[in-house]
Rosetta silent file (secondary structure, phi, psi, omega in degrees, C-alpha in Angstrom):
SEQUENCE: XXXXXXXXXXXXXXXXXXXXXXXXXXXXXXXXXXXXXXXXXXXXXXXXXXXXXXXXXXXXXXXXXXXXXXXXXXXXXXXXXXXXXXXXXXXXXXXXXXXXXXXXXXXXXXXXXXXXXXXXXXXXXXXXXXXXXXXXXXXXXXXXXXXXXXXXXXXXXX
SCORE:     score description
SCORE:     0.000 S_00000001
   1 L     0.000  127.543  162.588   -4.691    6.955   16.102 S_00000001
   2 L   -75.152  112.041  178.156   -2.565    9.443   13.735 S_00000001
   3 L   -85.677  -11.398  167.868   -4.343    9.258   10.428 S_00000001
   4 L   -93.086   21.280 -165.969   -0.834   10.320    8.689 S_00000001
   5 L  -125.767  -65.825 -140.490    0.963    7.326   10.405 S_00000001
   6 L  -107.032  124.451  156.890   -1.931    4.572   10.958 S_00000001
   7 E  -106.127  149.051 -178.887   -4.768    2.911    8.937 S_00000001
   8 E  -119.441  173.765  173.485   -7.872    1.205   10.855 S_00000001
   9 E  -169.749  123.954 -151.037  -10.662   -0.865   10.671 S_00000001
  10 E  -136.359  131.838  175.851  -13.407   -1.466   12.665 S_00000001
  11 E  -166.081  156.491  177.405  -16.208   -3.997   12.518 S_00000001
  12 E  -103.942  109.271 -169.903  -18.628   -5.884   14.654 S_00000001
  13 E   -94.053  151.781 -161.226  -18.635   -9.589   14.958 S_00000001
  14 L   -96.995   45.463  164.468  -21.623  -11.429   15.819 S_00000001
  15 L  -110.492  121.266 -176.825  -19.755  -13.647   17.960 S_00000001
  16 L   -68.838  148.737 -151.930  -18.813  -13.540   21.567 S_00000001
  17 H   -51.756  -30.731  174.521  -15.314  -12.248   22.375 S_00000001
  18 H   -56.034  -37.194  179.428  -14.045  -15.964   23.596 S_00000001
  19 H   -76.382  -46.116 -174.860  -14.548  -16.938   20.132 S_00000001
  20 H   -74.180  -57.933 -155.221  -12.253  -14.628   17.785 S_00000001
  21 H   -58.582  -41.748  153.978   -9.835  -14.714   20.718 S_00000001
  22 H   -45.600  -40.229  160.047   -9.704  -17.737   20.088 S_00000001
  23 H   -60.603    8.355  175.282   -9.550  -17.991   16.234 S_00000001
  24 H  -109.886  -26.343 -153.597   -6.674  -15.343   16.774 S_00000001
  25 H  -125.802   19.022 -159.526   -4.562  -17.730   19.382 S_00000001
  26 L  -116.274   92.591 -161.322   -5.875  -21.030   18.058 S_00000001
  27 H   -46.450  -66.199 -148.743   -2.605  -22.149   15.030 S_00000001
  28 H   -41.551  -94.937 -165.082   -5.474  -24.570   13.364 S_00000001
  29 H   -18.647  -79.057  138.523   -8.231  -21.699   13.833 S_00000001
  30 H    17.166  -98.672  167.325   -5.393  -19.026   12.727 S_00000001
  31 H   -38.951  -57.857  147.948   -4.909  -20.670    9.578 S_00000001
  32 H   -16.225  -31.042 -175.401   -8.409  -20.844    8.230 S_00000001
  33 H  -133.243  -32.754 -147.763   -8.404  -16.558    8.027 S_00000001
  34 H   -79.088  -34.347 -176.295   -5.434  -15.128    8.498 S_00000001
  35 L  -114.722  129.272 -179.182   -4.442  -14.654    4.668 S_00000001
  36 L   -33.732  132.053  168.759   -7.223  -13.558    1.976 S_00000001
  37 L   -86.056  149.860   35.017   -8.486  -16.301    0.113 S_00000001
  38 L  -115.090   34.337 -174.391   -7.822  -18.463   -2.016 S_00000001
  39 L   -68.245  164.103  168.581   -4.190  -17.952   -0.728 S_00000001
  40 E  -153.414  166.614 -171.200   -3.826  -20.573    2.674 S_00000001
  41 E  -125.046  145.108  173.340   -1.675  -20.472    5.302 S_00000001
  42 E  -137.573  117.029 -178.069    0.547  -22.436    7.446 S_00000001
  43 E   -64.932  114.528  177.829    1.375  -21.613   11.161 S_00000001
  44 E  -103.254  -22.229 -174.768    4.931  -22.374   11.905 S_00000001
  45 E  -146.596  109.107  158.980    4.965  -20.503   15.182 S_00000001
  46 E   -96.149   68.529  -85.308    2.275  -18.975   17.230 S_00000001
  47 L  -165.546   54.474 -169.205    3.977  -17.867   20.433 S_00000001
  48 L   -87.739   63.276  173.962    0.380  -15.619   21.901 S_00000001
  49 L  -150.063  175.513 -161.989    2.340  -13.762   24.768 S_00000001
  50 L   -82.103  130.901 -174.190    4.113  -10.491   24.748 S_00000001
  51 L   110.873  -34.852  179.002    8.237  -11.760   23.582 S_00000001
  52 L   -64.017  156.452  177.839    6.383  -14.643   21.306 S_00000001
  53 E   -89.157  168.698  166.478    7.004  -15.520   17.913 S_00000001
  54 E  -137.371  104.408 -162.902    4.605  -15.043   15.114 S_00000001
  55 E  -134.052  122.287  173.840    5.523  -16.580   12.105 S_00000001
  56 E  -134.630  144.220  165.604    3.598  -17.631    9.346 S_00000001
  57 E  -103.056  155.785 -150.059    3.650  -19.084    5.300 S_00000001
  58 E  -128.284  151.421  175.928    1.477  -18.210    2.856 S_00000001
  59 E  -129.916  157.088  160.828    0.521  -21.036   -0.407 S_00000001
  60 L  -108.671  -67.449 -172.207   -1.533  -19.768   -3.678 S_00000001
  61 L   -45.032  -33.074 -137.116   -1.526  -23.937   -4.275 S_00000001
  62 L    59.499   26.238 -142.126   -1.551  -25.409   -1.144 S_00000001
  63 L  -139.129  -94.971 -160.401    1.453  -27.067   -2.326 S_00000001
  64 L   -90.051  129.344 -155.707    4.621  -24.377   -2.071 S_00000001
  65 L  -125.634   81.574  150.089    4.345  -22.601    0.959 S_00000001
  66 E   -39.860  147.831  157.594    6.419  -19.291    1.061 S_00000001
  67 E   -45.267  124.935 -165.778    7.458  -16.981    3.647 S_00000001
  68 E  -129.991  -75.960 -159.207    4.639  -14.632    4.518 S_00000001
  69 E  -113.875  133.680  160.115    4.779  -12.943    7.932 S_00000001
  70 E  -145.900  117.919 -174.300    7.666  -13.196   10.550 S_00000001
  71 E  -158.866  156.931 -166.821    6.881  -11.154   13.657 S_00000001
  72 E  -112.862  134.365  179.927    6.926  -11.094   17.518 S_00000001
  73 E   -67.528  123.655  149.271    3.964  -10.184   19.708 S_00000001
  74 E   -84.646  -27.388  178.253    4.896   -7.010   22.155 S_00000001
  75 E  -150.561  161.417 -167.816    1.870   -6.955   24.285 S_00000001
  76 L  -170.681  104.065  155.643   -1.095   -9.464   24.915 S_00000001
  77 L   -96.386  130.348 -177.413   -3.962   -8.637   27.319 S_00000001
  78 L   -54.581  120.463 -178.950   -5.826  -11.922   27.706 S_00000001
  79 L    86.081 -120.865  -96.877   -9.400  -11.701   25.868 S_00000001
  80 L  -102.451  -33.468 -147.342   -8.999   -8.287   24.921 S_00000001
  81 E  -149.265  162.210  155.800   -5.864   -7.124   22.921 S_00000001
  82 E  -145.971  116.559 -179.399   -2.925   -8.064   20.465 S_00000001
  83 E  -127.397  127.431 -172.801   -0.092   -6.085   19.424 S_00000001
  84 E  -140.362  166.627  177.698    2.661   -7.779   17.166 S_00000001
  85 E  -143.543  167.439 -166.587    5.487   -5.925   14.714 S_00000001
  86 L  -127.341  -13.505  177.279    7.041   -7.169   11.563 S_00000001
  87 L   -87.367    7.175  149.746   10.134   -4.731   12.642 S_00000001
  88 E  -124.936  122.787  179.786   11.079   -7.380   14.623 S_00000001
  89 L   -64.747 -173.133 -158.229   11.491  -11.048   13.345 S_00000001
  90 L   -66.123  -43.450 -142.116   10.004  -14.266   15.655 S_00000001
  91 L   -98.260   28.482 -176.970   13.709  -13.875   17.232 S_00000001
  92 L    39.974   52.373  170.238   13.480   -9.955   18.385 S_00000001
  93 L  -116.976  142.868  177.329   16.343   -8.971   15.816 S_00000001
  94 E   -49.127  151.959  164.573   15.508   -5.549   13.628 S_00000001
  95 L  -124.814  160.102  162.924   13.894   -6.662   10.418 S_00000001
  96 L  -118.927   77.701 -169.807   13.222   -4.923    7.443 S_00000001
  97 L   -35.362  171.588 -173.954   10.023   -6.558    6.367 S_00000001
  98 L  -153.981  127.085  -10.772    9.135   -6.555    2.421 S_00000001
  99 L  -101.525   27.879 -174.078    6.846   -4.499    1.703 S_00000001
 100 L  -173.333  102.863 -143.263    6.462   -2.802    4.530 S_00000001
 101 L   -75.949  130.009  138.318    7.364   -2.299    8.754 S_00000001
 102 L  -108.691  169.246  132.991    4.312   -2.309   10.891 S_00000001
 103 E  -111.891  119.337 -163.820    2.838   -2.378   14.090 S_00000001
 104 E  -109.169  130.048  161.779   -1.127   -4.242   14.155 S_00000001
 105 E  -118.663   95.185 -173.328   -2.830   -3.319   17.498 S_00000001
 106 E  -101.815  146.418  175.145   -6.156   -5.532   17.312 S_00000001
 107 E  -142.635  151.782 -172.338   -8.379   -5.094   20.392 S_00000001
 108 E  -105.179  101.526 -168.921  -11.707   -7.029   21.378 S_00000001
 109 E  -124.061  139.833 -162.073  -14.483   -5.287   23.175 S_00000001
 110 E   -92.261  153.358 -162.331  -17.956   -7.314   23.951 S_00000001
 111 E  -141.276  108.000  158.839  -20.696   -5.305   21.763 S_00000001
 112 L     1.630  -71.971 -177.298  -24.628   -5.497   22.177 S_00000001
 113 L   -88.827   27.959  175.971  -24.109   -7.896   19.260 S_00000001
 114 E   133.865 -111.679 -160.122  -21.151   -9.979   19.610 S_00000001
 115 E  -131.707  102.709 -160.408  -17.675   -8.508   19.478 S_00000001
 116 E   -91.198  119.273  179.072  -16.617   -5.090   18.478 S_00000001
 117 E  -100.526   95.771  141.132  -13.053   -5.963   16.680 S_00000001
 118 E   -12.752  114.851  145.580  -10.421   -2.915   16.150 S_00000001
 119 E  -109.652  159.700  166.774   -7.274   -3.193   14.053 S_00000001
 120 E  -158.479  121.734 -155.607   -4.880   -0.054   13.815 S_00000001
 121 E  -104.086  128.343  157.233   -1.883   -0.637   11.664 S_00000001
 122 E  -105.277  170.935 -173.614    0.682    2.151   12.659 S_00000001
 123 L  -152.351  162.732  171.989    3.866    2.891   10.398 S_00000001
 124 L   -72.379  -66.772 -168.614    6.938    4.872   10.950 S_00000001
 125 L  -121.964  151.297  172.359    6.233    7.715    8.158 S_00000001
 126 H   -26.644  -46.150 -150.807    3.499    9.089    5.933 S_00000001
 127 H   -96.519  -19.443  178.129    5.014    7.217    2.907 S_00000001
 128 H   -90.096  -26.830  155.755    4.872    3.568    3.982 S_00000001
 129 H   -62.770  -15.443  169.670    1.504    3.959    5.318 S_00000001
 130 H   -65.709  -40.056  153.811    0.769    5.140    2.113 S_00000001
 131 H   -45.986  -35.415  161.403    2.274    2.186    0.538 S_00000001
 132 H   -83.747   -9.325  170.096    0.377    0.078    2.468 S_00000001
 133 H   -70.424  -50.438  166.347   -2.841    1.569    1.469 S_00000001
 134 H   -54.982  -24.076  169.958   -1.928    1.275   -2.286 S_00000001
 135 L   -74.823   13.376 -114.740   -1.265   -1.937   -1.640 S_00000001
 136 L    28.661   36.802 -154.216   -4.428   -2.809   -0.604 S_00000001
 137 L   -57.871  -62.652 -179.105   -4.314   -2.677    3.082 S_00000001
 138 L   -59.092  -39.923 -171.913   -8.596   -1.805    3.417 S_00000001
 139 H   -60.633  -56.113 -117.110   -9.158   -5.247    0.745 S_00000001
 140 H   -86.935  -75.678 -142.062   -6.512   -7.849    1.924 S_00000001
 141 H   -45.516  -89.139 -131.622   -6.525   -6.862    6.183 S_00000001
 142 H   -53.771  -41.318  168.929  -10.787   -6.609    5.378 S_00000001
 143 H   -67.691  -45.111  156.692  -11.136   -9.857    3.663 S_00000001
 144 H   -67.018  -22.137  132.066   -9.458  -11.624    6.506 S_00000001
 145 H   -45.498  -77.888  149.125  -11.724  -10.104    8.641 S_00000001
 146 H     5.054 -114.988 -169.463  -14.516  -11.171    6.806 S_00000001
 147 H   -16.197  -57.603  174.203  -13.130  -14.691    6.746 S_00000001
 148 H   -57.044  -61.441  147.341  -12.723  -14.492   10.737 S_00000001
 149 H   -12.817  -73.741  148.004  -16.066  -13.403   10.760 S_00000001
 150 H   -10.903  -72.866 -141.527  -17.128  -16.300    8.981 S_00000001
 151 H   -92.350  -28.840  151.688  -15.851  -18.553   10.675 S_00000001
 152 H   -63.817  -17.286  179.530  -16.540  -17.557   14.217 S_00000001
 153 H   -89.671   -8.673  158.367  -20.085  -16.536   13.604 S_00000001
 154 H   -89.582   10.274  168.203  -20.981  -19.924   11.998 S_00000001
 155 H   -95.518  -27.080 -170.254  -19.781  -21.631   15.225 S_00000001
 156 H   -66.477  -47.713 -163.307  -21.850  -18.898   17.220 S_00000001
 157 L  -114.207   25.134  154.305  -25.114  -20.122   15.741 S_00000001
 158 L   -73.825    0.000    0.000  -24.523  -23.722   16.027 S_00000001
């Protein structure tokens, strides 16, 4: 990690690793977390191999469902890792993303207690990770953890 390229996050879920990958490669599951509530989401493409699309819409209503994320996975170790970019749309053509080009590297590691879950957001230059921090990058990415959290660790103690 470069701290003048990349923001992180780290957290431990009390859930075994089979579960968030799933709730990462699962569109229903997907939906339920991926955007901070009380925003919702709708999967149009979930494509969980390296070359796949990743495309998603975002509602405040649950009514009008905007354009939220459209990006392509580059690499996907089974169980343990995901890496996707927004500098490339679901259809591998450069993008220029609004507000901001990433690359998210989330990786899954089994933890005394569940799951230890990674994210590391890289950027091209100092000033757009900084833009993504002002934008809230530590709330909105943190709250959808949280939420993932949630929702696998109340299936874990069922």
């Amino acid at each position: 990690m470069n701290p003048d390229l990349d923001l992180e996050i780290e957290r431990i879920i009390r859930a075994p690793r089979e579960a968030v990958w799933k709730a990462w490669t699962d569109p229903a599951s997907l939906e339920q977390w991926w955007v901070p509530e009380p925003a919702r989401c709708r999967v149009e493409r979930l494509e969980v191999r390296a070359g796949g699309a990743f495309l998603t819409r975002i509602s405040d209503d649950g009514m009008d469902y905007l354009p939220h994320l459209d990006a392509c996975f580059v690499r996907v170790e089974q169980g343990e890792r995901i890496v996707f970019t927004n500098a490339l749309d679901h259809e591998w053509r450069p993008a220029k993303p609004d507000p901001v080009a990433m690359t998210a590297d989330i990786t899954l590691s089994d933890h005394a207690y569940g799951t230890a879950y990674r994210v590391v957001v890289r950027h091209g230059d100092p000033a757009a990770r900084s833009r993504h921090e002002e934008l809230g990058f530590s709330a909105g990415w943190g709250s959808t953890i949280e939420q993932l959290a949630r929702l696998v660790e109340d299936v874990a103690v069922r």
